[in-house]
RODO-2510 file (C-alpha; in nm, 4 decimals, decimal comma):
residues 88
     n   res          X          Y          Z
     1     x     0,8582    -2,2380     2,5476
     2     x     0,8863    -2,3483     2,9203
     3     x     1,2273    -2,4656     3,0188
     4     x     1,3573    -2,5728     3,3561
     5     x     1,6985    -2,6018     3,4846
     6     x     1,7531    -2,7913     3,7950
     7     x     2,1099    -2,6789     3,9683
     8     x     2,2682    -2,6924     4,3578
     9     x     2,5622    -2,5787     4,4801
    10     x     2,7140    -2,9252     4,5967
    11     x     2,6615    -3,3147     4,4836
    12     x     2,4378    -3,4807     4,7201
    13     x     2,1876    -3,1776     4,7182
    14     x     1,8814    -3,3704     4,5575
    15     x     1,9035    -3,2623     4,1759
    16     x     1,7678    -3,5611     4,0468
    17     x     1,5679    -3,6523     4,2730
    18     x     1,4454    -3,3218     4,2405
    19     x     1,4608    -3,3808     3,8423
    20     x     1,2964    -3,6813     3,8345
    21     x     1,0296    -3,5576     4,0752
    22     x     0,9765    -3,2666     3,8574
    23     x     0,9815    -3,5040     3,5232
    24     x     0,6694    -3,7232     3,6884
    25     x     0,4739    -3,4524     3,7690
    26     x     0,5109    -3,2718     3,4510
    27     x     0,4113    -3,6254     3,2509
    28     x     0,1175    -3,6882     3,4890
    29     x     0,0102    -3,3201     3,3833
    30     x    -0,0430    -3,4523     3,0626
    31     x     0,2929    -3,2502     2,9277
    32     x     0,5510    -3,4334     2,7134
    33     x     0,8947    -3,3439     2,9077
    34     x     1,2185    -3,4590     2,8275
    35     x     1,5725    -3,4533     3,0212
    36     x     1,9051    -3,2977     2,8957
    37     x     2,2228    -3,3830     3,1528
    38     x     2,6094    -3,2528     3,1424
    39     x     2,9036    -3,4395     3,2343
    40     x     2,9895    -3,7657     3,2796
    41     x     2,7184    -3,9301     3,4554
    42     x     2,5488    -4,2026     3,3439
    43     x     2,3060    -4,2625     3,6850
    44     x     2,1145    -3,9515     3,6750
    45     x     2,0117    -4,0248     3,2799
    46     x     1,9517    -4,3951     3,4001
    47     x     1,7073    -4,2487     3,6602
    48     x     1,5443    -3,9849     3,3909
    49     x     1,4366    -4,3120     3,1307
    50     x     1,3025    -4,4521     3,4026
    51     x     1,0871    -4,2109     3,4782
    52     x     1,0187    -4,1107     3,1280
    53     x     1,0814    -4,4193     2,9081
    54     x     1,2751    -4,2531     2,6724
    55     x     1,6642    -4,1970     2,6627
    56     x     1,7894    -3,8624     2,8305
    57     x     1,9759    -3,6107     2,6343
    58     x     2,3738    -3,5091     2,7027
    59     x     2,4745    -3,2036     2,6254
    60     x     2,8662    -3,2581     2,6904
    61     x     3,0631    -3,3432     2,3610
    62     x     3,2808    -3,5206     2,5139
    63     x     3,0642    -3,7644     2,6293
    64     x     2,8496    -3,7864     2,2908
    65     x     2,8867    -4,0115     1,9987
    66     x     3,0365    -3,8356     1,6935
    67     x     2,8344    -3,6425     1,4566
    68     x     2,6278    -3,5547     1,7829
    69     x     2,4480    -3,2079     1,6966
    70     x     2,4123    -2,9778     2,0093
    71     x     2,1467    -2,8897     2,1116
    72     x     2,0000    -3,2130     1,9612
    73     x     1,5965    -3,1880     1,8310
    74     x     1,3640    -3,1002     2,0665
    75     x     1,0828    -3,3647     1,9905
    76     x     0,9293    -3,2604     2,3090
    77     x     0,6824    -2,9859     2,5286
    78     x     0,9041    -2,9078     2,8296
    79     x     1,3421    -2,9792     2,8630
    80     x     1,4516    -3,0229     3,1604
    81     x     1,8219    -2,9367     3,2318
    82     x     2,0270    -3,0672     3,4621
    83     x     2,3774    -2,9880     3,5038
    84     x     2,6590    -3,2047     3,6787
    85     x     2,7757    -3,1290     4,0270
    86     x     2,9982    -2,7958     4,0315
    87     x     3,3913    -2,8917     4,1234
    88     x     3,5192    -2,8367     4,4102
***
C-alpha cells in the first residue's frame, strides 16, 4: 500500500496546502485517499473534508473520543499523514 506523509520543519511551511493539494489530485486520479492529522488542530482536518467530503482521521489520543482505536480502519486506497507543526 501507498502511503504519504506530508511534514516541514516549521508552521507556516505549506503542509496543508500541500496536503490538500496532494488529496485533490489523488481523488481526481480516480484513487480513494483519506487524511490522518496529529495534534490539536482542528483547521487543517476542516480543510481535508473539504476537499474530500469525508471527516479526517486524528491520530492523537488525546484529542480522540474514548474507545478511539489507533490506527482507526482504513476504509480507503491511499492515507495521507500529516503531522502537527514541530515545537519550537
Amino acid at each position: 500500500m501507498i502511503q504519504f506523509l506530508v511534514a516541514a520543519p516549521c508552521s507556516g511551511s505549506g503542509k496543508t496546502t500541500l496536503t490538500c493539494a496532494l488529496l485533490a489530485a489523488l481523488k481526481r486520479r480516480g484513487q480513494d485517499p483519506c487524511s490522518f492529522k496529529s495534534g490539536p488542530d482542528y483547521i487543517d482536518p476542516m480543510f481535508h473534508r473539504a476537499v474530500l467530503g469525508v471527516e479526517s482521521h486524528n491520530l492523537d489520543l488525546f484529542f480522540s473520543a474514548p474507545g478511539h482505536r489507533i490506527p482507526p480502519p482504513l476504509n480507503c486506497d491511499l492515507p495521507v499523514f500529516q503531522p502537527s507543526a514541530p515545537y519550537r
